[in-house]
N, C-alpha and C positions, 0 to 999 in steps of 0.2 A: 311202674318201673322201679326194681328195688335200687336203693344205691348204698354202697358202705363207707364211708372214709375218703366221700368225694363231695362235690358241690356244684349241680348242675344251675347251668345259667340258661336262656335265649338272647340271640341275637337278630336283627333286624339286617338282612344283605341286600338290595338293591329291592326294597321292600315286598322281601320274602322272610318267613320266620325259621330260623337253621340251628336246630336244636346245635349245643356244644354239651360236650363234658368235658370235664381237667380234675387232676389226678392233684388231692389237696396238699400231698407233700413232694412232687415231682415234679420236672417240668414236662410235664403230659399235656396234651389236650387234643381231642379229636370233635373234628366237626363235622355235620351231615346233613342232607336233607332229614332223614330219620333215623335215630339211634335207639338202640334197645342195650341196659346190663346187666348182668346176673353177678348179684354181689357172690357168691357161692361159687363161684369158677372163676371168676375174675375177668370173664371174658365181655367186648364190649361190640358189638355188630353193628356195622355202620352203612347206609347204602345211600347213593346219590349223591356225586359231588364231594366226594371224603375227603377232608385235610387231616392227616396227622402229623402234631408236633409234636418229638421226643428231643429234649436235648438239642443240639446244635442239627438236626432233619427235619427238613419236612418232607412229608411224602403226601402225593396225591393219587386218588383213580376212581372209579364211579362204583366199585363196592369191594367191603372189604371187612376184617375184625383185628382188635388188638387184645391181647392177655396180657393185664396186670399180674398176675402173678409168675407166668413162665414169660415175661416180656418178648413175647411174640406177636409180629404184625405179619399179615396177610393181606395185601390189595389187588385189585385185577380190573382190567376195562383201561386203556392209555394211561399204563402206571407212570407217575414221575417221583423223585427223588433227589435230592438237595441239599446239601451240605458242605460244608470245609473242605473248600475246593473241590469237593466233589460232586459230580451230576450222573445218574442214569435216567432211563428212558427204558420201558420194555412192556410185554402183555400184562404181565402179572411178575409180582415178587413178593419175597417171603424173606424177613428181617429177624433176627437171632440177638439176644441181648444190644439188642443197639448198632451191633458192628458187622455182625455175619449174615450177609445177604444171598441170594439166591434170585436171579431174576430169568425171565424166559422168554422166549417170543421177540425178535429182530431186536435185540438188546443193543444199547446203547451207554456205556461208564465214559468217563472223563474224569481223570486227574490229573490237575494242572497241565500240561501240554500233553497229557499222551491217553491215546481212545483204545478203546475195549470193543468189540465185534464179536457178536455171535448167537447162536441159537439158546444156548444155557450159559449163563455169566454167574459166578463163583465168584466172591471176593467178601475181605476182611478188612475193615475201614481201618482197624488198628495198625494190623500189620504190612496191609497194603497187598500181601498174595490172593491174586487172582486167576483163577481158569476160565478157561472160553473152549466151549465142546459144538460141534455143528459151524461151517460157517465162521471159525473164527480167526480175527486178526490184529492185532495188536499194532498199533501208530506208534513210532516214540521218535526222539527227535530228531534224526536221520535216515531212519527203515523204515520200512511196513512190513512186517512177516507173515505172514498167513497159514493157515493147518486147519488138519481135521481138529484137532486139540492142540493148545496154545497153552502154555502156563507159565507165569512170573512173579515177578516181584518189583513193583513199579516204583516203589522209592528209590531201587541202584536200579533199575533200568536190566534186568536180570531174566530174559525167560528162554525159554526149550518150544519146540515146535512138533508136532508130531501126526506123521501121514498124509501127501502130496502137499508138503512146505513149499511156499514162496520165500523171497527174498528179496525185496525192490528198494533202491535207492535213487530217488533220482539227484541228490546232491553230487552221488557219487557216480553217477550212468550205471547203473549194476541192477541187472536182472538173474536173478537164481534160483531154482528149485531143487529139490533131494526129498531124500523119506524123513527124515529128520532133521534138525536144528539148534546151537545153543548160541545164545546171542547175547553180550554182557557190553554194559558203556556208560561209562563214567558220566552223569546226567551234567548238560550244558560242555560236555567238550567230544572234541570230533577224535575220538579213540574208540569207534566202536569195533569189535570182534565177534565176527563169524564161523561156527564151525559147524558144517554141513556133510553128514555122512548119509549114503546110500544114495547112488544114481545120482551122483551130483551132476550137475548142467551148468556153466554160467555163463553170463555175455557180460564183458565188460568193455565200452567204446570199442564196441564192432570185436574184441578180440573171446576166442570161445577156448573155457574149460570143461572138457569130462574128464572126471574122476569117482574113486570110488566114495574119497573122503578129501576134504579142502577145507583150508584157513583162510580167510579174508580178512585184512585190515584194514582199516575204512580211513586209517592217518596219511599214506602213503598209497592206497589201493596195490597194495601187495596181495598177491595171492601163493599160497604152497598147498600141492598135492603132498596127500598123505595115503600109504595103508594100499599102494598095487598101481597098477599101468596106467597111468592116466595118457590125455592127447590136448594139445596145447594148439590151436591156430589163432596166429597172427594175421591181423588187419591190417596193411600199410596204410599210414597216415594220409588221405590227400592234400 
């Protein structure tokens, strides 16, 4: 096994021998049952048991490759992932300079209180914007919103919702669906804002809106139709 500008060790794990490599000017290191590199591509193929540690991640999954030089990882088999505040869970994923991930298969993100759902999970550790296509729904501190495709930005709590959108709150008793969605809320206070266009539906404590298009405020549970004829029924209190 060639190696260039690196310095391979073994380790002894619960006395088994698990090749490691680490990267002599990075904080690289990946671990495996068996490791093969090709100093000439830069690439490092790892199977069985894989730990990679870049930087403030690790990721795991039972096989997989990293490139030193186009800093690209690849793992698949009960992939996990770990870092600064941040967790996924998924089949397989595919990491881009450290921060642009791509992961697939019953996916699984978390930052700090708010979860990510869905078949293909999209997101940027720097900038915090993520998509969720298939199956996807988005947790934050008061909603859950659901869609065919989902997409935000989880530092302001900022996303769109797009085709047979949900809208559940149970802080606030609010159940709501439409073809679309934009949902914005000041992270840790109860101002979140809904706007739901096409086929809107909502029940809020027994009371029912259709309209074409609706506003929600989640401070006061105020609702206003917008944009044509909507029908307003009132639940009396018992």
């Amino acid at each position: 096994m060639k190696m260039k500008k690196v310095m391979a060790v073994t380790a002894i794990v619960m006395g088994l021998a698990a090749p490691v490599w680490a990267a002599a000017t990075s904080n690289l290191m990946i671990t495996a049952d068996t490791l093969e590199y090709e100093g000439s591509t830069g690439k490092a193929t790892a199977n069985g048991n894989v730990v990679i540690i870049n930087e403030d991640k690790t990721m795991t999954g039972r096989e997989g490759w990293y490139n030193t030089k186009t800093q690209e990882a690849f793992l698949t088999g009960g992939v996990s992932m770990i870092g600064t505040n941040t967790s996924m869970s998924a089949a397989q994923l595919h990491s881009t300079n450290n921060e642009i991930i791509e992961a697939t298969g019953n996916v699984r993100l978390q930052k700090d209180n708010k979860q990510v759902f869905g078949n293909t999970v999209k997101y940027n550790t720097k900038t915090e914007y993520g998509t969720s296509t298939g199956n996807a729904k988005l947790v934050m501190d008061d909603a859950v919103l659901t869609g065919d495709f989902v997409e935000g930005w989880l530092n302001e709590i900022r996303a769109t919702a797009q085709g047979n959108v949900t809208l559940h709150s149970s802080k606030h008793n609010l159940d709501a669906s439409a073809d679309n969605a934009v949902y914005t809320q000041t992270p840790g206070q109860n101002d979140g804002v809904a706007y739901l266009t096409g086929n809107v539906h909502a029940v809020q404590n027994g009371n029912v809106v259709n309209a074409p298009e609706l506003k929600l405020e989640m401070k006061d549970n105020s609702v206003q139709t917008i944009g044509g004829r909507s029908t307003l029924i009132i639940t009396p209190q018992q």
